[in-house]
N, C-alpha and C positions, 0 to 999 in steps of 0.2 A: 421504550428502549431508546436509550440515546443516537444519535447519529454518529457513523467510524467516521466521522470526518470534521474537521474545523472551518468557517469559513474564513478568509483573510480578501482585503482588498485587492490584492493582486494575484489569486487562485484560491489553495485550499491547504490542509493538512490533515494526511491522512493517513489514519490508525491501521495498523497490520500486525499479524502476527503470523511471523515467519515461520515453517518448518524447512531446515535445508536439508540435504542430500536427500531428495525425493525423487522417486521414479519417473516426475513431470513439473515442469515448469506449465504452473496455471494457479488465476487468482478464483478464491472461492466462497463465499457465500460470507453474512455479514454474523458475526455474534457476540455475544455477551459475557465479560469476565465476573471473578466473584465479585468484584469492588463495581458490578454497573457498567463499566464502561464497555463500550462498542466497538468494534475492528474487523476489518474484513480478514481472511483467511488466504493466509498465500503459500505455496510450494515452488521451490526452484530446486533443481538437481544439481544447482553448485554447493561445494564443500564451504561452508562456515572457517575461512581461512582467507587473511592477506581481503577481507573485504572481497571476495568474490559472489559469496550468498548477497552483500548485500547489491554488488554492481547486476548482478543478476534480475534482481529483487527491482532495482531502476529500470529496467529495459523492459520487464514483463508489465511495470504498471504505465509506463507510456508507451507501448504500445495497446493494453487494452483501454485507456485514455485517450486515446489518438492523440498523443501531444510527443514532441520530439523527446529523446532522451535526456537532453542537457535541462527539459523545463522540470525534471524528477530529481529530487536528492537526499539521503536520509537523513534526517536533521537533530535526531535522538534515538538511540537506546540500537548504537552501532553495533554492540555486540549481545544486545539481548534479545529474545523472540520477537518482545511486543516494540515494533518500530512505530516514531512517526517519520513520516514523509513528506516534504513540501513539493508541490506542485504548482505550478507556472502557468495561469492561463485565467481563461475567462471561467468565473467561479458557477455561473448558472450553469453551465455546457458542461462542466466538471460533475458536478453536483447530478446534474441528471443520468450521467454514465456511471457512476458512484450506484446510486440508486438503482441501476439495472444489475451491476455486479454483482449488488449487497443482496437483491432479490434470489441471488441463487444462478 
C-alpha cells in the first residue's frame, strides 16, 4: 500500500478524502482507492459551500498535526472529495503523526 502522503523538503502533502456534512469533525484511518492510491479519511460537519468543508478540513488536520493552522492548505482538488493538502513543517515529525492517524 502506498503511503497518503508525499514527502517535500519543506513538510509533506497529504492525501484525504473528504466527506462533508458529517455528524463529527475527525480524521480517520488510512485507505486504498480503485486506482492504488492511498488517503487518509476525514469528516467535518461543515456544508461543502463558499470553501467551508474545506477551511474546516485545514483546522481539523493541524490540529491533529500539532502544527498551526496557516502551516495547512488545500493545494488540489478544492471542490472534489479526494484532496491534497500541503503541510508546513518538519517532514519526519509529520510523517510519524501521519503514521499514527493512518493506523486507525
Amino acid at each position: 500500500m502506498s503511503a497518503p502522503f508525499r514527502l517535500r523538503a519543506d513538510g509533506i502533502d497529504l492525501f484525504i478524502r473528504l466527506t462533508p456534512k458529517s455528524s463529527v469533525d475527525r480524521l480517520g484511518g488510512a485507505e486504498t482507492s480503485a486506482d492504488g492510491r492511498s488517503h487518509l479519511k476525514a469528516r467535518v460537519r461543515a456544508v461543502p459551500e463558499n470553501g467551508a468543508a474545506n477551511a474546516a478540513l485545514e483546522r481539523l488536520v493541524a490540529k491533529a498535526l500539532g502544527v498551526p493552522a496557516s502551516a495547512v492548505s488545500v493545494i488540489a482538488g478544492g471542490t472534489a472529495r479526494l484532496k491534497t493538502l500541503r503541510v508546513v513543517g518538519e517532514p519526519s515529525t509529520l510523517v510519524k503523526s501521519i503514521e499514527t492517524l493512518a493506523a486507525g
